[in-house]
DRENLOKOL-833138 format. One record per residue (C-alpha): residue in three letters; y, x, z. Coordinates in steps of 0.05 Angstrom, whole numbers, padded with zeros to 5 digits, always signed. Layout:
DRENLOKOL-833138
ALAYXZ ...
//
This chain:
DRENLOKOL-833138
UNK-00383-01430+00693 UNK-00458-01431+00664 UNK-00521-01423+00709 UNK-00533-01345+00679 UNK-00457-01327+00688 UNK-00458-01353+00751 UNK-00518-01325+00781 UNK-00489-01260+00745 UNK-00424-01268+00782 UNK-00461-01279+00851 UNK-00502-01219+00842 UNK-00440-01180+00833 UNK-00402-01197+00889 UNK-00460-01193+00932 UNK-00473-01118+00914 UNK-00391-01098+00918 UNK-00366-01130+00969 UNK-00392-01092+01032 UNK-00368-01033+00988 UNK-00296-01057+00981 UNK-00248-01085+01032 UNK-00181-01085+01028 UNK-00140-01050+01072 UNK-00091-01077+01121 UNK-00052-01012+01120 UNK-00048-00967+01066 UNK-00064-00899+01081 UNK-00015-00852+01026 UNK-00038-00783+01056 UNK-00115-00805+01028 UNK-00087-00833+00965 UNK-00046-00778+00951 UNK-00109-00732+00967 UNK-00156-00772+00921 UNK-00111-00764+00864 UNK-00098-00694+00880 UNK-00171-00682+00861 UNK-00170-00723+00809 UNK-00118-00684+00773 UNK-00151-00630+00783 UNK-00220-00652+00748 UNK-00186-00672+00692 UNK-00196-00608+00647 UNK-00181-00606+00554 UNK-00251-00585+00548 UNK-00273-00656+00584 UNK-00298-00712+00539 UNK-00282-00785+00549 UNK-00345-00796+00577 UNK-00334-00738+00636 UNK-00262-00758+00639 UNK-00276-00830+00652 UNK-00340-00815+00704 UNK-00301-00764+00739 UNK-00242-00811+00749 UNK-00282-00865+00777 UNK-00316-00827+00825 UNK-00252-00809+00854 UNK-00209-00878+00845 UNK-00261-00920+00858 UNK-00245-00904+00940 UNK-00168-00929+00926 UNK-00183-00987+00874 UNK-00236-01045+00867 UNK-00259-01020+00800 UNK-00318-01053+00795 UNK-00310-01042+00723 UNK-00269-00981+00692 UNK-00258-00963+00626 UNK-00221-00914+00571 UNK-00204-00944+00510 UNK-00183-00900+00444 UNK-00138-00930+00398 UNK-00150-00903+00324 UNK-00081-00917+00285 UNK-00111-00912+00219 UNK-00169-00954+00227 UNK-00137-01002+00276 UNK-00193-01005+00329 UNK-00201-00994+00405 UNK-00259-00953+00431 UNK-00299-00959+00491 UNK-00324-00900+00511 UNK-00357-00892+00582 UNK-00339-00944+00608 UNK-00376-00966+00680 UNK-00388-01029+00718 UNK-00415-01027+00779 UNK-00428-00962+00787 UNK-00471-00964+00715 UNK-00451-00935+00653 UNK-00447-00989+00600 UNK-00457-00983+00517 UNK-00395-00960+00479 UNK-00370-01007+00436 UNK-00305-01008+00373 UNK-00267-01081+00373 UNK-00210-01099+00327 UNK-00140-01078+00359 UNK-00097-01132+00336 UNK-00155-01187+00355 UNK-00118-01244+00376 UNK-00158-01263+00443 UNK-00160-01198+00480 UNK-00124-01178+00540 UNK-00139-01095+00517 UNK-00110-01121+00440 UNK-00053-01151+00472 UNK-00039-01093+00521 UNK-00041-01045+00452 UNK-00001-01090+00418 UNK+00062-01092+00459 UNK+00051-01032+00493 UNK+00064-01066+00552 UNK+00015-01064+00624 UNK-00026-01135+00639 UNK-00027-01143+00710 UNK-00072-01207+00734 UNK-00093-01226+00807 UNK-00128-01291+00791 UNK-00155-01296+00716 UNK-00161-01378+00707 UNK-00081-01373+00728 UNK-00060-01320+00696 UNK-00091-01311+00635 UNK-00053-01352+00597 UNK+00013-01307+00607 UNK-00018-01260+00554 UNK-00065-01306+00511 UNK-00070-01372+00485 UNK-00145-01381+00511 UNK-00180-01346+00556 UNK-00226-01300+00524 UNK-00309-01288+00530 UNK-00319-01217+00558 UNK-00349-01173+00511 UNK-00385-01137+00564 UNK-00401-01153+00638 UNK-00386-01213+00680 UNK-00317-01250+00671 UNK-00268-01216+00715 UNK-00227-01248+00772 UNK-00170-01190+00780 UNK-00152-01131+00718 UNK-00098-01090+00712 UNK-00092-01054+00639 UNK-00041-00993+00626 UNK-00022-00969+00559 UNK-00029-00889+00541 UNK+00016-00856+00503 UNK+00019-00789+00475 UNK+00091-00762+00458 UNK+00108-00827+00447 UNK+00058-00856+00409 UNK+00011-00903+00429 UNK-00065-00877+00442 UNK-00100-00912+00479 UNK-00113-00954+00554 UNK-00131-00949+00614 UNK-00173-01005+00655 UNK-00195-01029+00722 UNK-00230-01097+00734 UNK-00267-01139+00784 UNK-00305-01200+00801 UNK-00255-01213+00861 UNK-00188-01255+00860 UNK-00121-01220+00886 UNK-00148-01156+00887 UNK-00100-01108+00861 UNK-00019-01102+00883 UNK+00031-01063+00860 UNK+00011-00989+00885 UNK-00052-01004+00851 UNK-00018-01005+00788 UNK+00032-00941+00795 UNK-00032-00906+00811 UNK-00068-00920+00748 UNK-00006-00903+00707 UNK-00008-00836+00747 UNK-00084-00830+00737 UNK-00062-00849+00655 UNK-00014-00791+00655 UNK-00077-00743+00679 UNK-00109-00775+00619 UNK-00054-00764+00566 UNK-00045-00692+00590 UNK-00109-00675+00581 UNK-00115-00706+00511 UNK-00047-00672+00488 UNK-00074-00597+00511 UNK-00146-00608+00474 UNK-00093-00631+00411 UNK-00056-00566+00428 UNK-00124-00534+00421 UNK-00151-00559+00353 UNK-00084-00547+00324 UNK-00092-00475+00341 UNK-00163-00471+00322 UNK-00144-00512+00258 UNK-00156-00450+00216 UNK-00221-00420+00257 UNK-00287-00434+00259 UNK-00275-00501+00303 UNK-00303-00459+00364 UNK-00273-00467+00438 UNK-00199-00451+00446 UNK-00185-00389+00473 UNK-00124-00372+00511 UNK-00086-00314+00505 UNK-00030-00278+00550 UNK+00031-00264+00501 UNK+00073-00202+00513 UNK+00115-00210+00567 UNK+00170-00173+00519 UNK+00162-00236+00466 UNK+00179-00281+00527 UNK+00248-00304+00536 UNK+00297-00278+00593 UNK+00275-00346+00636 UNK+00203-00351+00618 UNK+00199-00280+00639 UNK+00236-00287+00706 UNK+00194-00352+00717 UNK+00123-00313+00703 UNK+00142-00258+00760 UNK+00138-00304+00805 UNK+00066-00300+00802 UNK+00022-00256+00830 UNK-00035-00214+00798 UNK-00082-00257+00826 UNK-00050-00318+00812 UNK-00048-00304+00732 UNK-00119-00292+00732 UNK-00128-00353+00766 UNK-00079-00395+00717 UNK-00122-00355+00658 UNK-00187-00395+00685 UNK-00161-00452+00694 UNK-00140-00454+00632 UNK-00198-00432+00595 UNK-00230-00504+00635 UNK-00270-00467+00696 UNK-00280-00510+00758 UNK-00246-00479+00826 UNK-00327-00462+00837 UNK-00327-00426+00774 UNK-00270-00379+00776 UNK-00283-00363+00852 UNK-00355-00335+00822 UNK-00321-00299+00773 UNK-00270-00272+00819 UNK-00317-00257+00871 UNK-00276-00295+00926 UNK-00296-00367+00965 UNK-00273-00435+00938 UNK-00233-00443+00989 UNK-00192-00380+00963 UNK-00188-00402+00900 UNK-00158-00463+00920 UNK-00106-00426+00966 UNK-00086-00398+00903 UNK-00076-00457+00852 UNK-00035-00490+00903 UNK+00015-00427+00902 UNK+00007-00421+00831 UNK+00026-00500+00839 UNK+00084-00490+00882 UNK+00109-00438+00842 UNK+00111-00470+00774 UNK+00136-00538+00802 UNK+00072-00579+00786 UNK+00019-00620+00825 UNK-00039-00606+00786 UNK-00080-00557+00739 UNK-00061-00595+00677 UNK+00003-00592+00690 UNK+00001-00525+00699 UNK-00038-00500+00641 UNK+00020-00548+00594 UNK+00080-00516+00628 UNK+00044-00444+00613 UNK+00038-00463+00548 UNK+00104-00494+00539 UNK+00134-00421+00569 UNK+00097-00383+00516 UNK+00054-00353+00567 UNK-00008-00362+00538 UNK-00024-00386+00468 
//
């Protein structure tokens, strides 16, 4: 390791460490939280950039992700793009690299559509590439764990988390980026949902509408009687991409209400989170 890399790499384990230990015991309650509210700041109307900042907020207290990052994989044009992406806390430059380059661990990961999971890079590396490759960003990493996104069964993109630290990452750490990579691929499947719909407007902001309840079929119907007034108008909101602060202003009622109500709107619809929600709604013609 060079002089600059290594006074890099010093740097950044001096400012991370006393702001990530590993656990002895793993606390599922608090994970389960955390990704709780994750899911639930994960809205269509979110870009990358929000997507990826709010998500690291939030995992950043269950995973050493000194670096995190969304990458976008264009088909057509065969590249991956960073968008977002943070280290250390700091948002870094986006950046497009070629997604069938031949030394990188995010090519390799789109290429087989297959997760890289590494706990000690000089080791490991060479299970996915013939050389280890020069970071195109950021310090060289000592842990990373990438996870393939895929959108009704095509391949769209990945999902990151890296840091400067050896055997930093086991196997709960991976399930919960997949999870956090479904969040992802939800939200980017209902804003597709959207511009399909708007494909013949004027490219403003979806908006939802409730269908007839006579157009709905004998199931759907039964299904959407579950719910309350209440809880339609709150399912209507979140749809249309308001925050739990939002619709309790335009309801007139605390936060705290509002989220009384999303968990029975939840409970009743057999989800765990707003996205969820707003794609079974869609998917029972209740609003379109």
């Amino acid at each position: 390791m060079g002089s600059g890399n290594k006074k890099l790499f010093t740097q950044g384990l001096s400012s991370w460490r006393n702001s990530v230990m590993r656990a002895d015991t793993i606390d599922w309650t608090e994970r389960l939280r955390i990704l709780n509210d994750v899911a639930d700041l994960i809205t269509p109307d979110l870009t990358i950039e929000q997507i990826t900042s709010a998500i690291y907020t939030n995992v950043n207290e269950i995973i050493d992700a000194y670096q995190f990052v969304v990458g976008i994989y264009n088909k057509s044009e065969g590249t991956i793009t960073y968008k977002g992406g943070i280290e250390d806390g700091k948002r870094n430059l986006d950046f497009s690299f070629d997604a069938t380059a031949p030394n990188r661990l995010a090519s390799w990961c789109i290429t087989n559509e297959t997760e890289i999971f590494i706990n000690d890079f000089d080791k490991e590396y060479s299970k996915y590439l013939v050389t280890k490759p020069i970071p195109l960003a950021g310090p060289s990493p000592n842990s990373a764990i990438y996870v393939p996104l895929k959108l009704n069964g095509e391949l769209v993109g990945l999902i990151t988390v890296r840091t400067i630290r050896k055997n930093a990452y086991q196997q709960h750490h991976l399930h919960i980026l997949k999870t956090v990579g479904n969040f992802i691929v939800r939200a980017l499947e209902l804003r597709k949902i959207s511009a399909m719909q708007d494909l013949h407007g004027k490219g403003s902001q979806k908006v939802w509408r409730w269908r007839n309840t006579q157009d709905l079929s004998a199931a759907s119907s039964k299904m959407l009687m579950q719910l309350t007034e209440r809880e339609k108008e709150v399912l209507y909101l979140l749809a249309a991409g308001l925050s739990n602060k939002g619709i309790a202003e335009k309801l007139f009622v605390s936060a705290g209400t509002i989220k009384t109500h999303t968990l029975n709107v939840y409970l009743k619809m057999g989800v765990a989170n707003r996205t969820s929600a707003i794609m079974k709604a869609v998917e029972f013609g209740w609003i379109h």
